[in-house]
C-alpha positions in Angstrom: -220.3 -20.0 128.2 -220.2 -17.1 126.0 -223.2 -15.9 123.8 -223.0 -13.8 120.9 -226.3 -11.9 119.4 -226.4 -13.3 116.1 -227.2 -9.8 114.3 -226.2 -10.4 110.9 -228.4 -13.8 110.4 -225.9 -16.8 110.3 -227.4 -20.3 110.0 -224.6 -23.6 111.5 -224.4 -24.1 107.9 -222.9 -20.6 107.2 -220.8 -20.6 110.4 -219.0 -23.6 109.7 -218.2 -22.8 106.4 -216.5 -19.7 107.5 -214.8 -21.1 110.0 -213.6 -24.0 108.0 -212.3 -21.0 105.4 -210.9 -18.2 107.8 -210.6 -19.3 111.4 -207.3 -21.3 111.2 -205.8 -18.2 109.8 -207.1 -15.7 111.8 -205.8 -17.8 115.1 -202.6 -18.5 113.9 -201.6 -14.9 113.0 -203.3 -14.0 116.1 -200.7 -16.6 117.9 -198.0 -16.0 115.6 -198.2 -20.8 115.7 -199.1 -23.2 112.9 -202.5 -24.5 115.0 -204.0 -27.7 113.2 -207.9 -26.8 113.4 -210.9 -29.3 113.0 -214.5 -29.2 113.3 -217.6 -31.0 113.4 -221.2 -30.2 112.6 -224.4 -31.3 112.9 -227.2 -30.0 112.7 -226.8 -26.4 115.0 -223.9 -27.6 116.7 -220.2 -27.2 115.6 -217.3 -28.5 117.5 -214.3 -27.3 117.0 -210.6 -29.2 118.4 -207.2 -28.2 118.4 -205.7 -32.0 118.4 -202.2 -31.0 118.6 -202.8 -29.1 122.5 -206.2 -30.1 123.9 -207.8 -33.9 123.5 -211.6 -34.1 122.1 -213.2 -30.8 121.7 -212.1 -27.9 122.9 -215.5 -25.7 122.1 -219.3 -26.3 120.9 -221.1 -23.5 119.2 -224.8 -23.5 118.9 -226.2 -21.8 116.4 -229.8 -20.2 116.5 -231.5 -17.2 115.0 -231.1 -15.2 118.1 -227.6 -16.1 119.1 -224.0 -17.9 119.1 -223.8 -19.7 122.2 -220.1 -20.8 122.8 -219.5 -23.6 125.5 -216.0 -24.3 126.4 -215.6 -28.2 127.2 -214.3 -29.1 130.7 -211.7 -31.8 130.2 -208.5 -32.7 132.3 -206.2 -30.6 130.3 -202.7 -29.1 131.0 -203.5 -26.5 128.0 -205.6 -23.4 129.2 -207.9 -22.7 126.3 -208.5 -19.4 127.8 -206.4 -17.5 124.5 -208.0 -20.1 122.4 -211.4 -19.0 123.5 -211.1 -15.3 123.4 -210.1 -15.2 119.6 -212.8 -17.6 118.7 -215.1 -15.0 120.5 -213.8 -12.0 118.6 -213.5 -14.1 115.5 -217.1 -14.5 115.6 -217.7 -11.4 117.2 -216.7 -9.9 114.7 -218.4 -12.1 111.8 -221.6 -12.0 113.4 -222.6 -8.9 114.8 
């Protein structure tokens, strides 16, 4: 679990917008790949896949006005998510501080 301190106020609404906009780029420059991206939100959680490496969701963010909170999801996987993890960290790192 990583948490981010949301200092530039960012609602789930706002988050997932911008990820739905920028992220897919940013990772796949990041890993020079063609990454397929999807994510679901309700309400202050977003989850966010990578169908084509990792089955079901790779990562929830939760969204408050205090902080990101970013949860990897456990799952019998041959894919480590590790690289997948750190640029969705920076990514919002650097969005939301």
């Amino acid at each position: 679990m990583t948490t981010i301190k949301n200092i530039k106020p960012v609602t789930a609404e706002q988050l997932f917008d911008l990820l739905k906009k920028e992220f897919a780029d940013y990772v796949n420059s990041k890993l020079d790949s063609n990454l397929t991206i999807e994510y679901a939100h309700v309400y202050d959680l977003i989850d966010v896949s990578f169908p084509e490496v990792i089955e079901g969701y790779a990562f929830t963010i939760t969204v408050n006005e205090n902080e990101i909170v970013i949860t990897k999801n456990e799952q019998n996987t041959k894919y480590d998510a590790s690289l997948l993890e750190k640029h969705l960290v920076d990514f919002l790192t650097e969005k939301c501080e």
